[in-house]
Residue frames relative to the residue before (quaternion, step in Angstrom):
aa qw qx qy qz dx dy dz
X 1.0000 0.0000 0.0000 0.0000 0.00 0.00 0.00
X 0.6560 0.3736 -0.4164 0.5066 3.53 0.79 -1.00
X 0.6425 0.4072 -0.5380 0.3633 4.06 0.07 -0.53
X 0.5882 0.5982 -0.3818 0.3877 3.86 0.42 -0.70
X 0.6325 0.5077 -0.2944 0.5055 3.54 1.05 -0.52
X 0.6788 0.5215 -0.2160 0.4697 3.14 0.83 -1.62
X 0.6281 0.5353 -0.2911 0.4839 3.65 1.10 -0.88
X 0.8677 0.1929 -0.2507 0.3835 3.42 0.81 -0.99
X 0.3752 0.5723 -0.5434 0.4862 3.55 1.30 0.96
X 0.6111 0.6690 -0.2933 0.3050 3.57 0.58 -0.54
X 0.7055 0.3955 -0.0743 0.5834 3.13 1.80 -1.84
X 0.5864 0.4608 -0.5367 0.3946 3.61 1.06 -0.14
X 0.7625 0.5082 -0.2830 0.2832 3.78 1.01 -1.06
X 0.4488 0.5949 -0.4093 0.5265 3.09 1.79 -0.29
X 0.7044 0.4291 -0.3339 0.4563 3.77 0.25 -1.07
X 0.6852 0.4337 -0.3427 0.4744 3.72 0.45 -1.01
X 0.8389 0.3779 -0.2689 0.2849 3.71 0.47 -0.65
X 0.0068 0.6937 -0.5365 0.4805 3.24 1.49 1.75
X 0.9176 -0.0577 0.1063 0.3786 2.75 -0.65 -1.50
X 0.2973 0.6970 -0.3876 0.5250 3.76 1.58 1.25
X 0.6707 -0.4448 0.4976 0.3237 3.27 -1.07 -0.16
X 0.5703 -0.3822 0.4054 0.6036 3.25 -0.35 -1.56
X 0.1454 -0.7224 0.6760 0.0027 3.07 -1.65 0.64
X 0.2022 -0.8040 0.5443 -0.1283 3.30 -0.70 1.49
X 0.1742 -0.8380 0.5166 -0.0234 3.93 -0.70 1.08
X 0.1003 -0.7180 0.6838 0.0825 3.66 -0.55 1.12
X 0.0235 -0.7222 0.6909 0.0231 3.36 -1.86 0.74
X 0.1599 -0.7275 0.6592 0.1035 4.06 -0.23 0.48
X 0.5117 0.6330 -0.5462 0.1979 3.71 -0.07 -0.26
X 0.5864 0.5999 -0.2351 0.4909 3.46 1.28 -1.07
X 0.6713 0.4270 -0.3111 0.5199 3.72 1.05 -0.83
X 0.7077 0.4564 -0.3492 0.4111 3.57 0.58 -0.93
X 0.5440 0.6316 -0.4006 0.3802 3.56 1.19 -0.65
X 0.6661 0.6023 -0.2150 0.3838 3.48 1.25 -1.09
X 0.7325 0.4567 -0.2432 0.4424 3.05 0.53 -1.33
X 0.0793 -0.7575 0.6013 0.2418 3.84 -0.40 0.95
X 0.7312 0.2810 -0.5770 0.2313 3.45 -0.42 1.12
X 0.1294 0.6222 -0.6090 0.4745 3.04 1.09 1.96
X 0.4546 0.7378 -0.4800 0.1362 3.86 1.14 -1.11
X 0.8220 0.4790 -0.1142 0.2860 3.06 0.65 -1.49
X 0.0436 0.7824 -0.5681 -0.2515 3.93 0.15 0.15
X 0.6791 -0.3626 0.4485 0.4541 3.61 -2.01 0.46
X 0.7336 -0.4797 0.4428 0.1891 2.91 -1.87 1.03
X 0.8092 0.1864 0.1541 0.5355 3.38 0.43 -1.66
X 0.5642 -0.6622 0.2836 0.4035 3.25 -1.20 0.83
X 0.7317 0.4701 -0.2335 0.4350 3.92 -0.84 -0.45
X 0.6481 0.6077 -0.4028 0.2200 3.33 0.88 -0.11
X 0.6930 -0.4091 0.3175 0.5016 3.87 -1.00 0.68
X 0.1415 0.6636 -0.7098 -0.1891 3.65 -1.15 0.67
X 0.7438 -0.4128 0.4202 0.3158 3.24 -1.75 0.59
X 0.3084 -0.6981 0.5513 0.3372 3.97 -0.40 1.65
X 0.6160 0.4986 -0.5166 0.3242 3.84 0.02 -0.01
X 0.6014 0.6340 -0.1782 0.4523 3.49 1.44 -0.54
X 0.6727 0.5957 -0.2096 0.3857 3.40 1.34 -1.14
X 0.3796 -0.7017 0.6002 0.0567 3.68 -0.56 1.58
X 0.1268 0.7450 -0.6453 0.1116 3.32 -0.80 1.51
X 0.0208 0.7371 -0.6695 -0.0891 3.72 -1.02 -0.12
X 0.2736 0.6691 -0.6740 0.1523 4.04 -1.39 0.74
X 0.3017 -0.6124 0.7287 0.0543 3.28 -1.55 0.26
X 0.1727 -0.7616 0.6246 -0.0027 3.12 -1.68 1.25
X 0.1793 -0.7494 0.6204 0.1463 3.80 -0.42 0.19
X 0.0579 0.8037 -0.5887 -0.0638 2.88 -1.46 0.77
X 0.3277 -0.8111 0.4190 0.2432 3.58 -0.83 1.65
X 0.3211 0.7761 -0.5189 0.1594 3.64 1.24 0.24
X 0.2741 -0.7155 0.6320 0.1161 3.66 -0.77 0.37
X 0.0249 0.7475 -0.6620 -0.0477 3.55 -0.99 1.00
X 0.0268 -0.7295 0.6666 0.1511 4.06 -0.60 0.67
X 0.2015 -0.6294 0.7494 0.0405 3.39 -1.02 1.33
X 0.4965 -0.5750 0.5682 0.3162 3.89 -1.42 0.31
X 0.2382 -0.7756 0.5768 0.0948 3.25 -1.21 0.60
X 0.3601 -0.7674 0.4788 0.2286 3.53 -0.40 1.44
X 0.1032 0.7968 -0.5637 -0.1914 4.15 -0.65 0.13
X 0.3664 0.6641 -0.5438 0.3590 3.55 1.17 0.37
X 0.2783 -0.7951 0.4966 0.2093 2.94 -1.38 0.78
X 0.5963 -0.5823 0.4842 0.2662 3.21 -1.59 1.11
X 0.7555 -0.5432 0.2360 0.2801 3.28 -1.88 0.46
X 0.8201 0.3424 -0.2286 0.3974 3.36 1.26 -0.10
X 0.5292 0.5618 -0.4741 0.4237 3.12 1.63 1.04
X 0.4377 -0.6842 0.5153 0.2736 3.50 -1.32 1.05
């Protein structure tokens, strides 16, 4: 269930970030995997996990537009 999410955050920001600004994806699973005193999970459900522990993934878009100039003169070492 969690990869199906992760799969279908991925394809909305890919699809949206055509014709979007930018679009930008956080994933912690890789950190929590690391850290071995993630090893252990709470006993019981509902209990407190450690926020260094906690496995998130989301995506933000952004519709901001930046226009930078674009030099096409050429430079000294094109022919």
């Amino acid at each position: 269930m969690r990869f199906a999410t992760t799969l279908a955050i991925c394809g909305t920001a890919l699809a949206l970030a055509g014709c979007a600004g930018t679009s930008e994806y956080y994933d912690t699973n890789a950190a929590v995997d690391a850290n071995p005193l993630c090893a252990s999970r709470p006993d019981r459900p509902g209990e407190p996990v450690a926020r260094d522990c906690l496995r998130e993934s989301g995506g933000s878009i952004s519709t901001e537009r930046r226009s930078e100039p674009v030099d096409f003169r050429k430079g000294a070492g094109d022919d």
